[in-house]
C-alpha positions as a Markdown table, in Angstrom:
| # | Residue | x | y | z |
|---|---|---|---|---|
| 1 | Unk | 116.0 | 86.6 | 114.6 |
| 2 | Unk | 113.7 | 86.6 | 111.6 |
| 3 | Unk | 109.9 | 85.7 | 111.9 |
| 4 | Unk | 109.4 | 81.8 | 110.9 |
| 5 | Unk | 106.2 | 81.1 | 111.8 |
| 6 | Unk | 103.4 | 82.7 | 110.4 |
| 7 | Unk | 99.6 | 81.8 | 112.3 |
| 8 | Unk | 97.1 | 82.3 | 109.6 |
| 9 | Unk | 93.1 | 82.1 | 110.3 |
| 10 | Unk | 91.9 | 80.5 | 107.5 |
| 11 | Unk | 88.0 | 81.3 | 107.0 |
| 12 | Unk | 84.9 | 79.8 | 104.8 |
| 13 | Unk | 84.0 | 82.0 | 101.5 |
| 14 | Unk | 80.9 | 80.1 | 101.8 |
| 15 | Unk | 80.1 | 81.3 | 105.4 |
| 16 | Unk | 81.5 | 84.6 | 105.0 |
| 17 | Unk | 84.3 | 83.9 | 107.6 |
| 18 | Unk | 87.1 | 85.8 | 107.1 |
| 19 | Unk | 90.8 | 84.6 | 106.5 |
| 20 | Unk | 93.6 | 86.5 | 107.4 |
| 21 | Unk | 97.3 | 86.6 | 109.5 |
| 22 | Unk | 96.6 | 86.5 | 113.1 |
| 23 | Unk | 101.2 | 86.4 | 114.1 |
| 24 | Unk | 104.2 | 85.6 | 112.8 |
| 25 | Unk | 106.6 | 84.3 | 115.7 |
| 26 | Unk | 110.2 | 82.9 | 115.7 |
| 27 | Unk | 109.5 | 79.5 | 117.5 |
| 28 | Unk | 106.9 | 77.0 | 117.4 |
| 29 | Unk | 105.9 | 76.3 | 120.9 |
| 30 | Unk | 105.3 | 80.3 | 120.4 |
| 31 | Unk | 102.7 | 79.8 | 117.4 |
| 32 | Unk | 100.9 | 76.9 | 119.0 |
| 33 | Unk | 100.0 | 78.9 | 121.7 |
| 34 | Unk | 98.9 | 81.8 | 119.5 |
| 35 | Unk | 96.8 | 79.6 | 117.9 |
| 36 | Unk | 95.6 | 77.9 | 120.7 |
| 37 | Unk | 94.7 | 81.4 | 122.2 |
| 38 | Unk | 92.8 | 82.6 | 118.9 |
| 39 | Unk | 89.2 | 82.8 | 119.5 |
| 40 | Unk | 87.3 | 79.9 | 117.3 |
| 41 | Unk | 85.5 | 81.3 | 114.5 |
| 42 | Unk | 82.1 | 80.5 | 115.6 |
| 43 | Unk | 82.4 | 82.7 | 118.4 |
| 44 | Unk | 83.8 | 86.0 | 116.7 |
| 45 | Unk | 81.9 | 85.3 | 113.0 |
| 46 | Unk | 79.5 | 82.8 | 113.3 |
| 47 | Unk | 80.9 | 80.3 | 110.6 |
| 48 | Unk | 83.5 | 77.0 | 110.2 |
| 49 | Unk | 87.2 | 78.1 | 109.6 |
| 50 | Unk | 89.9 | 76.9 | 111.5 |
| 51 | Unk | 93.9 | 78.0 | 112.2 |
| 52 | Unk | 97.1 | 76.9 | 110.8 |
| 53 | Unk | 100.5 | 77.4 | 111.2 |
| 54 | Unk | 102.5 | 77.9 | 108.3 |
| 55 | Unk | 106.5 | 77.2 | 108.3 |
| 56 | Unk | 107.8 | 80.3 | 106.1 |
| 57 | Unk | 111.3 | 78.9 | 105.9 |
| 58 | Unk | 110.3 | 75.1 | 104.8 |
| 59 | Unk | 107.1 | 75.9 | 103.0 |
| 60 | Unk | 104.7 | 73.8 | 104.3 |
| 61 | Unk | 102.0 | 73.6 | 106.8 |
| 62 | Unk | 102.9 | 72.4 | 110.6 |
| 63 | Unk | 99.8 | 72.3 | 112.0 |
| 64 | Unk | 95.9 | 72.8 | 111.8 |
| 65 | Unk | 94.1 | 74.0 | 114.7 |
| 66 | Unk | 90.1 | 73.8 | 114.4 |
| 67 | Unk | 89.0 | 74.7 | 117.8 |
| 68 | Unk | 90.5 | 75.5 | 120.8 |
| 69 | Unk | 91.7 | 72.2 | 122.1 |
């Protein structure tokens, strides 16, 4: 089975946070909690930015994720 989801950290150019792939996995429920793992970018670069999940197969954005909650 092929890679659907792609969890994607996406930073601040003005803050100098960094955007970048964090996974791709083949289910949802699977990317949520990859992004609900990912360490919020205040603690690991000291700026705003937030993570999304991306659908590759639909094109479109599932979900935004801008803290841990």
């Amino acid at each position: 089975m092929s890679s659907r989801y792609l969890v994607y950290q996406v930073g601040c150019i003005e803050c100098g946070v960094s955007s970048y792939p964090v996974k791709t996995c083949t289910t949802l429920e699977d990317a949520q909690a990859v992004a609900k793992a990912h360490p919020s970018t205040w603690e690991t670069e000291g700026g705003e930015g937030y993570v999304t999940i991306l659908d590759l197969e639909e094109g479109k954005t599932v979900s935004n994720h801008t803290g841990n909650d």
